[in-house]
C-alpha positions as CSV (number, residue, x, y, z in Angstrom):
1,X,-13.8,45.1,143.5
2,X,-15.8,44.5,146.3
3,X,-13.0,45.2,148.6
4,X,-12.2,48.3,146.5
5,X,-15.3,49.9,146.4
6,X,-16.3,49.5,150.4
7,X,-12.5,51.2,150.7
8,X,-13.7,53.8,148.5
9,X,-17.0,54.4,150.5
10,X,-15.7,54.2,154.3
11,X,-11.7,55.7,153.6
12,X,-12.7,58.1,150.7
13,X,-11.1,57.4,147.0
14,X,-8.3,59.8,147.1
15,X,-6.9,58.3,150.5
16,X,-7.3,54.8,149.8
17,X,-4.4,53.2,148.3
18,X,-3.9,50.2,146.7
19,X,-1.9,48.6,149.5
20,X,-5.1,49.0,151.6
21,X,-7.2,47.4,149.7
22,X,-4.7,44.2,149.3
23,X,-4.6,44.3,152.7
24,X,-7.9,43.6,153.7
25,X,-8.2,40.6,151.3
26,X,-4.9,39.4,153.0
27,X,-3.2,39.0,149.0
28,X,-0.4,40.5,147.8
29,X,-0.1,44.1,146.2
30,X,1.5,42.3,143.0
31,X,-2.5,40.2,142.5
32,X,-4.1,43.4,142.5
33,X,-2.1,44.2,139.6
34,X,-2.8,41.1,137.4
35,X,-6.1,42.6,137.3
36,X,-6.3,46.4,137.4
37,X,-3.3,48.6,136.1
38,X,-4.6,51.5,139.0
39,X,-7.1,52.5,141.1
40,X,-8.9,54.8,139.0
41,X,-8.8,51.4,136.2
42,X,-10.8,49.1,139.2
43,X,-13.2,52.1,140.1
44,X,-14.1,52.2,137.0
45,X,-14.7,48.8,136.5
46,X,-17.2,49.4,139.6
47,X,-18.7,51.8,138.0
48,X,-19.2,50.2,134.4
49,X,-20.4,47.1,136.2
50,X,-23.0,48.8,138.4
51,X,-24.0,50.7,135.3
52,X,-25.0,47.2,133.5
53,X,-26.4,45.9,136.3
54,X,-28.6,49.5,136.4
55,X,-29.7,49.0,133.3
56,X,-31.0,45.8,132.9
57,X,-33.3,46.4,135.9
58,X,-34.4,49.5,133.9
59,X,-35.0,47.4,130.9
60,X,-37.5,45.1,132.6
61,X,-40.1,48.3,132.0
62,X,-39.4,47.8,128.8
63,X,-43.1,47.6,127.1
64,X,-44.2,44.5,124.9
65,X,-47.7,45.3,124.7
66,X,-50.4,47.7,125.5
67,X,-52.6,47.9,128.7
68,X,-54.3,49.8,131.2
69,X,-53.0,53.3,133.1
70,X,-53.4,50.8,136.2
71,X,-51.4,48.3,134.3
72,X,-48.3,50.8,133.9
73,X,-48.6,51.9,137.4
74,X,-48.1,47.9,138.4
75,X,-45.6,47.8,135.7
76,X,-43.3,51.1,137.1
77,X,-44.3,50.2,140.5
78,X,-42.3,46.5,140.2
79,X,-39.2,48.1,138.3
80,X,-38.9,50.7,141.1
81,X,-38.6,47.8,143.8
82,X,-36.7,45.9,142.0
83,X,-34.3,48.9,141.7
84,X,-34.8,50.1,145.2
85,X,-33.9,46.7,146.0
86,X,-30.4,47.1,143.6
87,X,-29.7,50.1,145.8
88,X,-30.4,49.0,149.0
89,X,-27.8,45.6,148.1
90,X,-25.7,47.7,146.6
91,X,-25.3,50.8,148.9
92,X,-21.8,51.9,148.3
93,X,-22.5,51.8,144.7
94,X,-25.1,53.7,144.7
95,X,-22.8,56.7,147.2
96,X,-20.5,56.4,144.4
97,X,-23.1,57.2,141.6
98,X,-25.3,59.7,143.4
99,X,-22.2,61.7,145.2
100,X,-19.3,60.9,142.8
101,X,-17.3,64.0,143.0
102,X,-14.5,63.1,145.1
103,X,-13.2,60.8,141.8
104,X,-11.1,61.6,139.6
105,X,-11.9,63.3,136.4
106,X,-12.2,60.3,134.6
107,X,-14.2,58.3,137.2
108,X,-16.5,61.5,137.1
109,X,-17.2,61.0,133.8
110,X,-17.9,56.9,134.3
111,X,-20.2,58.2,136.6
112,X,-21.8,60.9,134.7
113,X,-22.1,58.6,131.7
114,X,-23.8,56.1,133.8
115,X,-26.8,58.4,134.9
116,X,-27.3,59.6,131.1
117,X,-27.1,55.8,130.4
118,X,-30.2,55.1,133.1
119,X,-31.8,58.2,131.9
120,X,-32.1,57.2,128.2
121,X,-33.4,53.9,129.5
122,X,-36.2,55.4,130.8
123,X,-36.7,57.6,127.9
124,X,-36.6,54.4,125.9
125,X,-39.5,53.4,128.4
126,X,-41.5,56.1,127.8
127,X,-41.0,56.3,124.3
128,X,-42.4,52.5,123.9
129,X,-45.5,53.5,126.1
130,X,-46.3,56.3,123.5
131,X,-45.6,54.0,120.7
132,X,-47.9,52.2,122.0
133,X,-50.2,54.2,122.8
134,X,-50.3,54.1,126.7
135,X,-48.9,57.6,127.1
136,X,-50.1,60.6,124.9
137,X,-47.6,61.2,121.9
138,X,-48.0,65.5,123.1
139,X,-45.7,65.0,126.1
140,X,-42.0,66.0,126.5
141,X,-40.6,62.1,126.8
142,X,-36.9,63.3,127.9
143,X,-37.9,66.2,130.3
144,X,-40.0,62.9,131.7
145,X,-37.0,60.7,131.8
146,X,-35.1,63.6,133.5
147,X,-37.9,64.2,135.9
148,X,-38.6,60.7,136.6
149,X,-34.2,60.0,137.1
150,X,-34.4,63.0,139.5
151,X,-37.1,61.4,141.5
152,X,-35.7,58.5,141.7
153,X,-31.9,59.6,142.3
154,X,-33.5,62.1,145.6
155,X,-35.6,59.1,147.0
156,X,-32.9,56.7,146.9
157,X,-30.6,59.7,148.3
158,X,-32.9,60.4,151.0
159,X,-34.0,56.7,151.9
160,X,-30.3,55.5,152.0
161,X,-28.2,58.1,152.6
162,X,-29.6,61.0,154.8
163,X,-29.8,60.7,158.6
164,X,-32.2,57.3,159.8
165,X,-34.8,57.4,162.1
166,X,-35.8,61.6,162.3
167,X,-38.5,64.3,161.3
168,X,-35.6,65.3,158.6
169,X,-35.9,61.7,156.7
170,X,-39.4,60.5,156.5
171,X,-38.5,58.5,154.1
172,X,-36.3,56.1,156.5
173,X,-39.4,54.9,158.1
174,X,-41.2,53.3,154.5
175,X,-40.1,49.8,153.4
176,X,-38.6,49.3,149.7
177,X,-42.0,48.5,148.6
178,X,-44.2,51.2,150.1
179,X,-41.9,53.9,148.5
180,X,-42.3,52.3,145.0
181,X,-45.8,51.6,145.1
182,X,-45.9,55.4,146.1
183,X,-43.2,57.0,143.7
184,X,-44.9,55.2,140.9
185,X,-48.5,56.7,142.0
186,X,-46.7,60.0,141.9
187,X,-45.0,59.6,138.5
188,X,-48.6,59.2,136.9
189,X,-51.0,61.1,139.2
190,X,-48.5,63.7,140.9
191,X,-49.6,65.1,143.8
192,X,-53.7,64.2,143.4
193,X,-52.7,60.5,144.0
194,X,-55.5,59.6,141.5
């Protein structure tokens, strides 16, 4: 898989074949079979893996009991590195999710289904916090969860992906943890930095 998806990544999906990813692992094309039936079947494998994996970093926000505003800033602040740290491991997975149209129709929709999947996790984070009290039961908890998963889908877009090292990506310049500590100040105090 890992073989696959770097192919995917560096050759583009629609020109690798399967013989090129066999080669590079030195097997024969008849293994790859014994555990994918096609291409799209192991790319979507990826993308169901990396979707589990995605989510299970998201549910380490999941609230167990109340605190402080300062508390759930610490709180989103160590699930954002931890999931700036999945991205910046897991690069070509996160090219495929964040620019997955040149997949098939079917991978699209892996994909797709894998950002509503992260998305609701959030929501499910936000909806705990008002349960409990931490966040005011008046605001919109799924235009939060799509704010916040836009947020953090064009930081980790920017940081990883756009042109290192210029006046175009400031955000190249921040370690993991500096761009947590200040996306999760942003997702509570916006632009006052309170």
């Amino acid at each position: 898989m890992e073989a696959a998806l770097m192919r995917f990544a560096t050759s583009g999906y629609h020109s690798t074949k399967i013989s090129d990813i066999v080669a590079d692992l030195g097997v024969a094309q008849g293994t790859f079979y014994w555990y994918f039936s096609s291409k799209e079947a192991i790319a979507i494998e990826i993308v169901q893996q990396g979707r589990e994996q995605l989510l299970e970093v998201i549910g380490q926000g999941y609230r167990k009991g109340t605190g402080t505003v300062q508390d759930m800033v610490l709180a989103s602040e160590a699930l954002l590195i931890e999931l700036f740290r999945f991205a910046q491991n897991n690069r070509y997975l996160m090219g495929m999710l964040l620019d997955g149209t040149a997949f098939s129709e079917t991978v699209r929709k892996e994909i797709a289904d894998t950002s509503a999947a992260m998305e609701n996790a959030f929501l499910r984070n936000i909806e705990r916090a008002i349960e409990l009290g931490m966040l005011p039961e008046t605001i919109d908890a799924k235009l939060r969860a799509a704010l916040l998963m836009s947020l953090i889908e064009g930081i980790i877009s920017r940081w990883l992906f756009q042109k290192q090292g210029t006046d175009n990506n400031p955000l190249s310049s921040y370690p993991l943890e500096k761009l947590a500590a200040e996306t999760a100040r942003f997702e509570f105090f916006g632009l006052l930095g309170i």
